[in-house]
N, C-alpha and C positions, 0 to 999 in steps of 0.2 A: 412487577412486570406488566405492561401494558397487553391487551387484549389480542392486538396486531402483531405483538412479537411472536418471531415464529418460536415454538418450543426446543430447549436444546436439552439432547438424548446424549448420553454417552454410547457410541457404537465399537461394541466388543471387536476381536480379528475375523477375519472373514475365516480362515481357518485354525484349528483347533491345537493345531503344531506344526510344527516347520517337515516332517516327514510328510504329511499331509500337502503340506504348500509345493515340495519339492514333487511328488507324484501326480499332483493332480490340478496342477496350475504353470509352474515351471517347465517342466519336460513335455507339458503338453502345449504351451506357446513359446518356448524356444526351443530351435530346430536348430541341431546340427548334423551333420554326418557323422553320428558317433561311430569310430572307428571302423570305417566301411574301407574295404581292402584300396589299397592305394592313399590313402588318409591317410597321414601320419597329425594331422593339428589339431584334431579331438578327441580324447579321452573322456570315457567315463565308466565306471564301475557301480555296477548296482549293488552294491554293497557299501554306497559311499558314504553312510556313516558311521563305519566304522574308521575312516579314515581324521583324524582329528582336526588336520587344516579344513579339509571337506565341512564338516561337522557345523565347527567356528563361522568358515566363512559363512555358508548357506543361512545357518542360524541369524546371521545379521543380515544377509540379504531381505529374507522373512520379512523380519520387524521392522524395514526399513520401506518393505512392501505397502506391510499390514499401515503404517506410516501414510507413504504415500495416495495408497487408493484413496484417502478421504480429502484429499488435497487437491483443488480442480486443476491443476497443474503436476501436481506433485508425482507422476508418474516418468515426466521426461527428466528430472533429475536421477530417480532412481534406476533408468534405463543406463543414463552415464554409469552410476555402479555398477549395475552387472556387465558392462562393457566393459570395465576395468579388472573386474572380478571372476567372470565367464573365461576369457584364455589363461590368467592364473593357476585356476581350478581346474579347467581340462586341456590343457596345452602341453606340449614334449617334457616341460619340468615341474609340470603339477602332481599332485598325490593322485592321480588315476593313471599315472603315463606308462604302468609296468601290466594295470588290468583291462583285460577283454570283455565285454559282456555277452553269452554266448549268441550263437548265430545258430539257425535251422539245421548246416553241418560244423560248426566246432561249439565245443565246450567251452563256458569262459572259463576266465582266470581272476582271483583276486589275490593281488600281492598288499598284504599290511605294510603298512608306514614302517618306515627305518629311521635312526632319528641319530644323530651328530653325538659324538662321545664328549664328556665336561667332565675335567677334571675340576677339583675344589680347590679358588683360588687357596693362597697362604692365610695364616692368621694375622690378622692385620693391613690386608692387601687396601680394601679401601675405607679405613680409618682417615686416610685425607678427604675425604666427603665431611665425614663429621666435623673436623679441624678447619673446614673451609667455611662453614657458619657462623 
């Protein structure tokens, strides 16, 4: 390596977990009307990870984050993400759309995840997969 060359550092996440990232960088630069009376477009429950989509999505916003910070661009692609990702997560059919976070007079509310009932295909149901190789 030449004299001139600048030194290359591997640079860890700017934070330590994704709980971290969502308390103290997320919710504190993006704003929304979280469920302010007349608001019915944003949801959010402080309890949101417990919720698994919650969980999932945030966790890849993070690291998608932690990504882009170092990239002298790489922030306005990631913004596309949470544009896409942000009314999913808090919008009328996201996993916060049943919890309240409380207010000065009400108590919130957190409703857990409900999840779609699966029965067990047949035995042999997709044996044509394998057969198709």
């Amino acid at each position: 390596m030449s004299a001139d060359a600048p030194e290359v550092t591997e640079q860890g996440p700017a934070y330590g977990g994704v709980e971290a990232w969502v308390r103290d960088w997320l919710l504190v630069n993006v704003s929304r009307p979280w469920g302010e009376v007349g608001t019915v477009r944003w949801y959010w429950c402080p309890r949101w990870w417990e919720h698994n989509e919650a969980a999932v999505r945030l966790t890849a916003l993070w690291y998608a984050w932690e990504s882009a910070r170092l990239q002298q661009t790489g922030m306005l692609g990631w913004l596309q993400q949470l544009d896409h990702h942000l009314p999913m997560l808090c919008g009328p059919d996201g996993p916060f759309r049943d919890c309240t976070p409380p207010t000065p007079d009400r108590q919130g509310r957190h409703v857990a995840d409900t999840f779609a009932p699966v029965d067990p295909a047949p035995e042999g149901w997709f044996d044509w997969w394998d057969e198709a190789e």
